[in-house]
N, C-alpha and C positions, 0 to 999 in steps of 0.2 A: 504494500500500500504506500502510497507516494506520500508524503507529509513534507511542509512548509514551517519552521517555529522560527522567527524572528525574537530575538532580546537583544537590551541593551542601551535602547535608548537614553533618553532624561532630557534633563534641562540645564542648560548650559551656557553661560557669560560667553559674549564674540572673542572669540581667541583660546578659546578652552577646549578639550579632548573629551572625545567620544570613541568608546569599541564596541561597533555591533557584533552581533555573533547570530548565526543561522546554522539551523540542522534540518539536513536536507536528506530527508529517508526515504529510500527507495532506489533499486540497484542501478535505474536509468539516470543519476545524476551521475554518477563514477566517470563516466564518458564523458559528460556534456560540458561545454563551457559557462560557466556560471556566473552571474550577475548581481549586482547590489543598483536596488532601482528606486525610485523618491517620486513621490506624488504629493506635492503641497495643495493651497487651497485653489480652487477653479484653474487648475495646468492638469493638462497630461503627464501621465507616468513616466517618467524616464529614466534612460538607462545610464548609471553613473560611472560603474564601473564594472569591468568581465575581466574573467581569468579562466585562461584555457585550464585544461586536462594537463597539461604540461607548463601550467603555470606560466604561461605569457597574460602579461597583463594590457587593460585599455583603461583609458578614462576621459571622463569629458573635459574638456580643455579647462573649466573655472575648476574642477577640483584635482586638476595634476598640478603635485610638490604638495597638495596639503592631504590627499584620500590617502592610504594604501590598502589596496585588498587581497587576501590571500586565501590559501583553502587547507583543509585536510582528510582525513578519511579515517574512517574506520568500520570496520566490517561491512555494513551494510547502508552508513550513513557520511553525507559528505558536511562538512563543516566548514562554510564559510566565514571571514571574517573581515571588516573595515575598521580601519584604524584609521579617522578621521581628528585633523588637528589644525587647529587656528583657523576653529568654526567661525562663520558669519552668519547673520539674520538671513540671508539668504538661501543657507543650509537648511533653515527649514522643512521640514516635511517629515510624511512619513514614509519611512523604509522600509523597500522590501529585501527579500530575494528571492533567486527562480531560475531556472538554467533558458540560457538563450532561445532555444528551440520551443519549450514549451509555451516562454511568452507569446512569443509570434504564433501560434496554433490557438492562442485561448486556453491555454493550462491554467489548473486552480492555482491560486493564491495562498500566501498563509495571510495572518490578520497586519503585519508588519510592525512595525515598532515607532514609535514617536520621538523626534527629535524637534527639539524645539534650542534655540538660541537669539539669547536675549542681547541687547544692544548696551 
């Protein structure tokens, strides 16, 4: 069974750290390229940052030098993580994650986590 658990978030002073953490169970994530994605208020979902199977990373241009995302595995679940630093109001939103493929098909969601950064 495929499951989504997003943690991690809070509340957080502009310039202040945040580590989200995702478990992602289910054996089709092991393969896939997986994502850290942010949906604030009235924007579309978007995709912040991916990390191959082989650990290449992307990110969107405003959060390269301050996101970093990684991953890891075990048995049957994969573990995402964002280490996000020298938040701005901007950063806003809530976070998800999800592997690439499933986003683009309409794959379920987990509930995501809330990050909020205060000015």
């Amino acid at each position: 069974q495929v499951q989504l658990v997003e943690s991690g978030g809070g509340l957080v002073q502009a310039g202040g750290s945040l580590r989200l953490s995702c478990a992602a169970s289910g054996s089709i994530f092991s393969v896939e390229t997986m994502g850290w994605y942010r949906q604030s208020l009235g924007k579309q979902r978007e995709l912040v940052a991916s990390i191959s199977r082989g650990s290449d990373t992307s990110y969107l241009d405003c959060v390269k030098g301050r996101f970093t995302i990684s991953r890891d595995k075990a048995e049957n679940t994969v573990y995402l993580y964002l280490q996000m630093d020298n938040l701005k109001p901007e950063d806003t939103a809530v976070y998800f994650c999800n592997s690439l493929a499933r986003a683009v098909v309409g794959g379920a969601w987990g509930q995501g986590t809330q990050v909020t950064v205060s000015s």
